[in-house]
TORLOFI-484196 format. One record per residue (C-alpha): z, y, x; residue number from 1. Coordinates in steps of 0.05 Angstrom, whole numbers, plus 32768, in hexadecimal, padded with zeros to 4 digits. Example, Ala and Ser with C-alpha at 12.3 -4.5 7.8 and 13.67 -1.06 7.14 Angstrom:
2
[rec [809C, 7FA6, 80F6], 1]
[rec [808F, 7FEB, 8111], 2]
This chain:
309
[rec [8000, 8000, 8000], 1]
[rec [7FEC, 804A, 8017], 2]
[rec [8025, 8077, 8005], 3]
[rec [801B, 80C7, 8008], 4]
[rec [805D, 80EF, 8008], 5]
[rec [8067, 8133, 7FFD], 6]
[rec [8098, 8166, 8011], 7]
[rec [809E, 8146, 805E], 8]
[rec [80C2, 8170, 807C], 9]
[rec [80F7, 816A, 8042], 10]
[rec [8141, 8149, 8040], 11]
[rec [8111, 810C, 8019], 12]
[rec [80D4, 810F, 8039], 13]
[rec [80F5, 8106, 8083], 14]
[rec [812A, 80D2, 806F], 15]
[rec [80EC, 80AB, 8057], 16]
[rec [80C6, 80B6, 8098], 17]
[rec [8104, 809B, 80BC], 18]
[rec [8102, 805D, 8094], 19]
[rec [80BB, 804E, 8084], 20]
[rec [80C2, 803D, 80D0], 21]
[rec [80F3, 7FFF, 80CD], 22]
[rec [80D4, 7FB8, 80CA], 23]
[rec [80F2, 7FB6, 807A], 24]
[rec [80AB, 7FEA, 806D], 25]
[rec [8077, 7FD1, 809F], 26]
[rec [8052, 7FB9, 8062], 27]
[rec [8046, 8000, 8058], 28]
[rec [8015, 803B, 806C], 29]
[rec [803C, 807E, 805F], 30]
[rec [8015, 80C0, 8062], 31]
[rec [8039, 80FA, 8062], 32]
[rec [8031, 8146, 8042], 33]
[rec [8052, 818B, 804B], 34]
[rec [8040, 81CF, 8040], 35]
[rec [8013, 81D1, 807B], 36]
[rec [7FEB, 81A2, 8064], 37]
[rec [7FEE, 81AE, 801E], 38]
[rec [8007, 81EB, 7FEF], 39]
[rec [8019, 81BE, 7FB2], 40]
[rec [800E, 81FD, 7F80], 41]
[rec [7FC4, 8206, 7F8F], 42]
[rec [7FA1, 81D0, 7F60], 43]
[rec [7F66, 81CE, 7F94], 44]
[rec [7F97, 81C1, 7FD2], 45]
[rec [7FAF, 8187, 7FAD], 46]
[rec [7F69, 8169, 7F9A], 47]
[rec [7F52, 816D, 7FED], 48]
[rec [7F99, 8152, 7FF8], 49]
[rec [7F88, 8112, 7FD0], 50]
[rec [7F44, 8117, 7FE5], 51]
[rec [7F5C, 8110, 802E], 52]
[rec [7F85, 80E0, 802D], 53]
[rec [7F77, 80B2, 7FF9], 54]
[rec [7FC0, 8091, 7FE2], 55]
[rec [7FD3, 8054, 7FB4], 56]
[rec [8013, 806F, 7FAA], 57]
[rec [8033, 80B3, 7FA8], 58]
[rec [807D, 80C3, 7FB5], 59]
[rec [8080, 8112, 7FA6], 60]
[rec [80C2, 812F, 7FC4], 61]
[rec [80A6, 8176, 7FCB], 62]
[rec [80CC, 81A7, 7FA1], 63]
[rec [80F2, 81EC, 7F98], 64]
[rec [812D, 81D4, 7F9A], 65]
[rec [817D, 81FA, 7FAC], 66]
[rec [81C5, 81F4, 7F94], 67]
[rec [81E6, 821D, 7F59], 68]
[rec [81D6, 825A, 7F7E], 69]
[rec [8190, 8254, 7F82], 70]
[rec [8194, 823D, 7F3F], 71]
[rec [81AC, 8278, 7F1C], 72]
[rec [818E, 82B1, 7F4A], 73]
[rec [8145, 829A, 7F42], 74]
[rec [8137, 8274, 7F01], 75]
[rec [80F3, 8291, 7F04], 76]
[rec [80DF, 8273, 7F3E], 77]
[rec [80FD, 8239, 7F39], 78]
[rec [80DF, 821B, 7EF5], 79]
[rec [809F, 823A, 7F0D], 80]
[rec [8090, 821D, 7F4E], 81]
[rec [80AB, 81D9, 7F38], 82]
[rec [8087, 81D1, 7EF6], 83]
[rec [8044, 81E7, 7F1B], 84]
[rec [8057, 81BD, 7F58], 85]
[rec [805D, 817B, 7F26], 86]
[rec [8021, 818C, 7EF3], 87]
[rec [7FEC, 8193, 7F2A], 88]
[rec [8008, 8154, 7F50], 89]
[rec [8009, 8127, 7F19], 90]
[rec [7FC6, 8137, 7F01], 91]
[rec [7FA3, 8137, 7F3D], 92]
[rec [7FBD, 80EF, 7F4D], 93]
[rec [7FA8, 80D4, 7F06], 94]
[rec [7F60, 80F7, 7F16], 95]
[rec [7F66, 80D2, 7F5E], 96]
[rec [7F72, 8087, 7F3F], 97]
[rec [7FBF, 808B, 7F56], 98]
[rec [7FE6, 805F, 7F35], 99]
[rec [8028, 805C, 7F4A], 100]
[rec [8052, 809D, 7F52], 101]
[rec [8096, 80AA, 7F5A], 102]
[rec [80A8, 80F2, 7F4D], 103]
[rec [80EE, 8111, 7F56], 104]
[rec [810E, 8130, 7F1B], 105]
[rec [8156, 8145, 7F22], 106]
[rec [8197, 8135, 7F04], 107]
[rec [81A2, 817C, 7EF7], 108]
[rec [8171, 8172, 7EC5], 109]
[rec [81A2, 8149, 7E91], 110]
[rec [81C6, 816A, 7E57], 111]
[rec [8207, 8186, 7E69], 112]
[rec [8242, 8161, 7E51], 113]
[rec [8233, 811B, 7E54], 114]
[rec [826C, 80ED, 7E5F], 115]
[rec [8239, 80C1, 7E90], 116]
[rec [81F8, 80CE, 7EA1], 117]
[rec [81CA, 809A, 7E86], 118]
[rec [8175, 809E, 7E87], 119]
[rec [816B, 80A2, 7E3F], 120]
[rec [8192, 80E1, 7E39], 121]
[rec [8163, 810C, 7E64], 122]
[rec [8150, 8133, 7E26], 123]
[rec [818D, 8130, 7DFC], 124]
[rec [81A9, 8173, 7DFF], 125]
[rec [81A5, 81B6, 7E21], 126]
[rec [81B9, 81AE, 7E74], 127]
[rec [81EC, 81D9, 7E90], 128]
[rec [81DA, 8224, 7E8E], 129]
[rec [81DB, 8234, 7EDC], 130]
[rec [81A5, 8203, 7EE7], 131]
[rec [817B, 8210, 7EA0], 132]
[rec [8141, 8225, 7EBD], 133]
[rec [813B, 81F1, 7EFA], 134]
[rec [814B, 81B7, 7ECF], 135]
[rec [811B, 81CD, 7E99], 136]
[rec [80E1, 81C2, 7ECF], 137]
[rec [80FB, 817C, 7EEC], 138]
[rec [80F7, 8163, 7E9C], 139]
[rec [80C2, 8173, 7E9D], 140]
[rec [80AB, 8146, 7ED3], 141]
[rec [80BF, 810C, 7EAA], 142]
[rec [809F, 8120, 7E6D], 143]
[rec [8060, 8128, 7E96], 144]
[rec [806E, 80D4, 7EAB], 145]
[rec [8070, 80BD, 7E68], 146]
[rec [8033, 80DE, 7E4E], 147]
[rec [8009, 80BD, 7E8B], 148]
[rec [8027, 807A, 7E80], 149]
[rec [801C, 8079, 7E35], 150]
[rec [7FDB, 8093, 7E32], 151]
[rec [7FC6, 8076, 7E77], 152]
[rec [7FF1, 803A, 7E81], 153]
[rec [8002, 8056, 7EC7], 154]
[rec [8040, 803E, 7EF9], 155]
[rec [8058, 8088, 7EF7], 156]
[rec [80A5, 8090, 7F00], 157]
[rec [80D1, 80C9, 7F08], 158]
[rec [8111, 80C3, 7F2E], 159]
[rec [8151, 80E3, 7F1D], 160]
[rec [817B, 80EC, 7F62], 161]
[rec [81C3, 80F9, 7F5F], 162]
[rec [81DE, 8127, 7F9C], 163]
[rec [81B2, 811D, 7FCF], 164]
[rec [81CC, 8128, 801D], 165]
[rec [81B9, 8119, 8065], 166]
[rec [8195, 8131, 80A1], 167]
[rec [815E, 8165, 80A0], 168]
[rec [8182, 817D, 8062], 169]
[rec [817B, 81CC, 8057], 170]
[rec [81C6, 81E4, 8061], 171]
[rec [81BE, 822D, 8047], 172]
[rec [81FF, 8246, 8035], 173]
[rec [81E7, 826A, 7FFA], 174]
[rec [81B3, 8236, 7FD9], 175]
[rec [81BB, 81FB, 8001], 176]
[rec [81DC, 81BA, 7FD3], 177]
[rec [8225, 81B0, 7FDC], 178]
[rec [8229, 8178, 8015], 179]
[rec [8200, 81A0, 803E], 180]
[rec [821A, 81E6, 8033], 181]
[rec [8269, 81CE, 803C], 182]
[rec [824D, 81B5, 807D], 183]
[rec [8231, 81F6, 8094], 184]
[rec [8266, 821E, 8077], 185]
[rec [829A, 81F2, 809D], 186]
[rec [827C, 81F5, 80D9], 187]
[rec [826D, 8240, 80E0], 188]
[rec [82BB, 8246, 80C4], 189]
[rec [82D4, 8220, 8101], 190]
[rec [82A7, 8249, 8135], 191]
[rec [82C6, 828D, 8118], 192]
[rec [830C, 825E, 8111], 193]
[rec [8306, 8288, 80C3], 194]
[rec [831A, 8260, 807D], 195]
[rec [82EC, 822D, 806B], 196]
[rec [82D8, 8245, 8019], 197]
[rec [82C3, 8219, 7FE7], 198]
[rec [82B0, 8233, 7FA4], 199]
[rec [82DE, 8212, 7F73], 200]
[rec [8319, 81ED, 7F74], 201]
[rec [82FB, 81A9, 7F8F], 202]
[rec [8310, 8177, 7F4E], 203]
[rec [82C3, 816C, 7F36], 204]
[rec [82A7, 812E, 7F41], 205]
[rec [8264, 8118, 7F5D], 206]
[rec [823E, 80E2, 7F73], 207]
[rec [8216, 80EC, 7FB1], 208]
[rec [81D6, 80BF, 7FD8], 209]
[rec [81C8, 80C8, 801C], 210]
[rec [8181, 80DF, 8023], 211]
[rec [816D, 809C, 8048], 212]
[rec [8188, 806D, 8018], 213]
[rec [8158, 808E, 7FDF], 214]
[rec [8129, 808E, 800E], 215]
[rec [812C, 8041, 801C], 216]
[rec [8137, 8037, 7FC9], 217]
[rec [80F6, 8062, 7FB6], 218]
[rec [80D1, 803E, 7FF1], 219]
[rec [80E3, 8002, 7FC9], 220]
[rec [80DA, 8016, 7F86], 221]
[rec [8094, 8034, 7F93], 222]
[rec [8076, 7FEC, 7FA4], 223]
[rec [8092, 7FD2, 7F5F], 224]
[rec [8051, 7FC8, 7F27], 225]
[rec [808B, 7FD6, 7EEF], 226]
[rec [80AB, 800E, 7F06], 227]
[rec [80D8, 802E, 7ECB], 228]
[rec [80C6, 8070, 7EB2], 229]
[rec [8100, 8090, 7ECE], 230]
[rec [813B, 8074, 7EFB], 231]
[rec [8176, 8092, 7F10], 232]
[rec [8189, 808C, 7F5C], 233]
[rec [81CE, 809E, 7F63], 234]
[rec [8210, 8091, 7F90], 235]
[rec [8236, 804D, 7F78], 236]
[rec [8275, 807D, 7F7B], 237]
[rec [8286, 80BF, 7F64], 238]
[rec [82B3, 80F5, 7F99], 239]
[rec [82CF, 8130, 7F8B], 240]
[rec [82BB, 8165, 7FAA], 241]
[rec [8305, 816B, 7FC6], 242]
[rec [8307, 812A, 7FE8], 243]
[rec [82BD, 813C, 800D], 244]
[rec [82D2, 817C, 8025], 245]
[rec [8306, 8155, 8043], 246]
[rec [82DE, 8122, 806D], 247]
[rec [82B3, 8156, 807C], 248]
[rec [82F8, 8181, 8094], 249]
[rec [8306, 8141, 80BB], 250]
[rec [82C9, 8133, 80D6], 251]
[rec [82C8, 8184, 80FA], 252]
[rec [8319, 8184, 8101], 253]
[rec [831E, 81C0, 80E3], 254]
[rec [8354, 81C3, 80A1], 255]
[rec [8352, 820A, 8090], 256]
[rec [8335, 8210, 8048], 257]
[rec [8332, 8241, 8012], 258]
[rec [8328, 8222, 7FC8], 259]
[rec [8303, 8267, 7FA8], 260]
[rec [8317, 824A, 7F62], 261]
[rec [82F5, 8291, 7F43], 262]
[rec [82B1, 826D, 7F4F], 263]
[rec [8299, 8240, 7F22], 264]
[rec [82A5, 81EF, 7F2B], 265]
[rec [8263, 81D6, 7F06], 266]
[rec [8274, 819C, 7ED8], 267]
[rec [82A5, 817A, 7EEE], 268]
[rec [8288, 812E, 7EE9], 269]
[rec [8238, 8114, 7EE6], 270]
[rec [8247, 80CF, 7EEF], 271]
[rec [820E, 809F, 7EE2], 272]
[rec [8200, 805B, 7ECA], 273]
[rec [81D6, 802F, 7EFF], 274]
[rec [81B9, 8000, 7ECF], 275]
[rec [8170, 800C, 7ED3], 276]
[rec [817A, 8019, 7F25], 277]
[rec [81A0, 7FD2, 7F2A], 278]
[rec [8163, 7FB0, 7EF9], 279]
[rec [8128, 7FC9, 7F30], 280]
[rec [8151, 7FC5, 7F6D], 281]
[rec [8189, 7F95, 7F6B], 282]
[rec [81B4, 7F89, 7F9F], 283]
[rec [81AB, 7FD8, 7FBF], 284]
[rec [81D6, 7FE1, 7FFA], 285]
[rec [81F5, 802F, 7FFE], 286]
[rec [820C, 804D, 8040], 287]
[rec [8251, 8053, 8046], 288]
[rec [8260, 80A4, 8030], 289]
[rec [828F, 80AF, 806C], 290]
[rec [8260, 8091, 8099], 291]
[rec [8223, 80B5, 807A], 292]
[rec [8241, 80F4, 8074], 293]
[rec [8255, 80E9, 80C3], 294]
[rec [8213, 80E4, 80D5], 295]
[rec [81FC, 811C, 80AE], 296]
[rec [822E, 814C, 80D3], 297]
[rec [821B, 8124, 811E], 298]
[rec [81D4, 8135, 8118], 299]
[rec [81E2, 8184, 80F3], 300]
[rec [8217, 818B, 8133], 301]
[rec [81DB, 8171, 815E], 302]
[rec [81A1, 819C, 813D], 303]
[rec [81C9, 81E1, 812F], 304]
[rec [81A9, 8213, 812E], 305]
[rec [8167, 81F7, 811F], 306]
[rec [8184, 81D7, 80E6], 307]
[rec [8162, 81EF, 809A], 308]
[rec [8190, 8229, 8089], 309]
């Protein structure tokens, strides 16, 4: 199979270039895209793309995509750049004879309140306000899916990521996700030996995936001739955001945090069930979150200041 990915220079698109390497892959010829090679909002650029190079299979990583912060301080953007990014995609590979695709939607996108975050909800209520705009546009990624399977019959499958983390992450302090921006924050705290700030006061609970192990799963799931119209990919464990800061705290030996319980915690759970992910991949190993979240820091330590920020 001839996979193209997009968004390679993405947390995604590298963890899959690390692991597309290993002997569990060599099956595999991976292709990969970024915006050098391809601006994913010009229709044309996508059409040479595809042209070029020809894929079986797409994974499409490439997105617009920031914390809360980004979230609320461009809406515009956000559902703009993402809705155009996945309408252009999609249709181009249909027109192309592509029939497997895996495209990332986001669990941001579910309605807010949900006592456990389950497939079939996607579209069963209004998401939570700070991300309105950015979840609209990764709905509508999956609503995009089911129209090509039903009137196509095409392997198309969005996947709904819990809190992704890992090397090559982008660890902006302002519009970076939360692993990555407690790392930055935490490390920049201990240079000017300043309080370490968290917004909130650290009782939500989340379940995070290390950017390699979705990597591996979607590697796997892409090769699959039933793949479900939309998977969740999600942490077997949910953390609070209290008991990360700590290993993170741990990991730089640095103790001196500030809970800033003005801002706003988010909701406080999103747990999921793994029922559909367990049916198409069964028997998924997870890294370790202490482990993962060491090597994360290791190579951000190693990297700074080159690091995404």
């Amino acid at each position: 199979m001839k996979i193209l990915v997009t968004g390679k220079n993405g947390l995604v698109g590298n963890a899959i270039k690390k692991v597309c390497l290993s002997d569990e892959f060599s099956n595999l010829e991976v292709d990969f895209a970024g915006r050098d090679e391809c601006n994913l909002l010009s229709r044309d650029k996508i059409d040479k793309l595809l042209d070029l190079t020809r894929p079986d299979a797409i994974i499409h990583t490439a997105a617009r995509v920031g914390g809360i912060g980004m979230n609320l301080s461009t809406p515009v953007e956000q559902y703009y750049e993402n809705i155009i990014m996945n309408t252009e995609l999609i249709n181009s590979a249909h027109k192309h004879g592509v029939n497997n695709i895996i495209c990332f939607s986001s669990v941001c996108a579910f309605p807010s309140g949900l006592d456990i975050l389950e497939e079939k909800m996607l579209h069963a209520g209004e998401p939570y306000p700070a991300h309105r705009s950015y979840a609209y546009s990764k709905r509508m990624v999956d609503i995009q899916i089911e129209t090509h399977r039903n009137q196509h019959g095409l392997n198309y499958c969005s996947v709904i990521p819990g809190n992704i983390f890992g090397k090559n992450d982008n660890f902006n302090l302002e519009n970076g996700h939360v692993i990555p921006s407690l790392i930055h924050k935490c490390y920049l705290s201990k240079r000017s030996k300043k309080e370490f700030e968290v917004w909130g006061n650290g009782e939500p609970m989340r379940e995070f995936i290390y950017s390699e192990d979705i990597a591996r799963a979607c590697l796997h799931l892409i090769q699959k001739k039933d793949m479900p119209q939309r998977i969740i990919m999600s942490g077997r464990k949910e953390h609070k955001i209290k008991d990360i800061v700590d290993i993170i705290c741990n990991r730089f030996e640095y103790h001196n945090v500030k809970w800033l319980i003005d801002k706003p915690n988010g909701q406080m759970r999103r747990p999921s069930k793994k029922k559909i992910f367990d049916k198409h991949l069964p028997g998924f190993e997870f890294t370790d979150i202490e482990k993962s979240l060491g090597d994360t820091i290791s190579w951000f330590e190693s990297t700074y200041p080159e690091v995404r920020k």
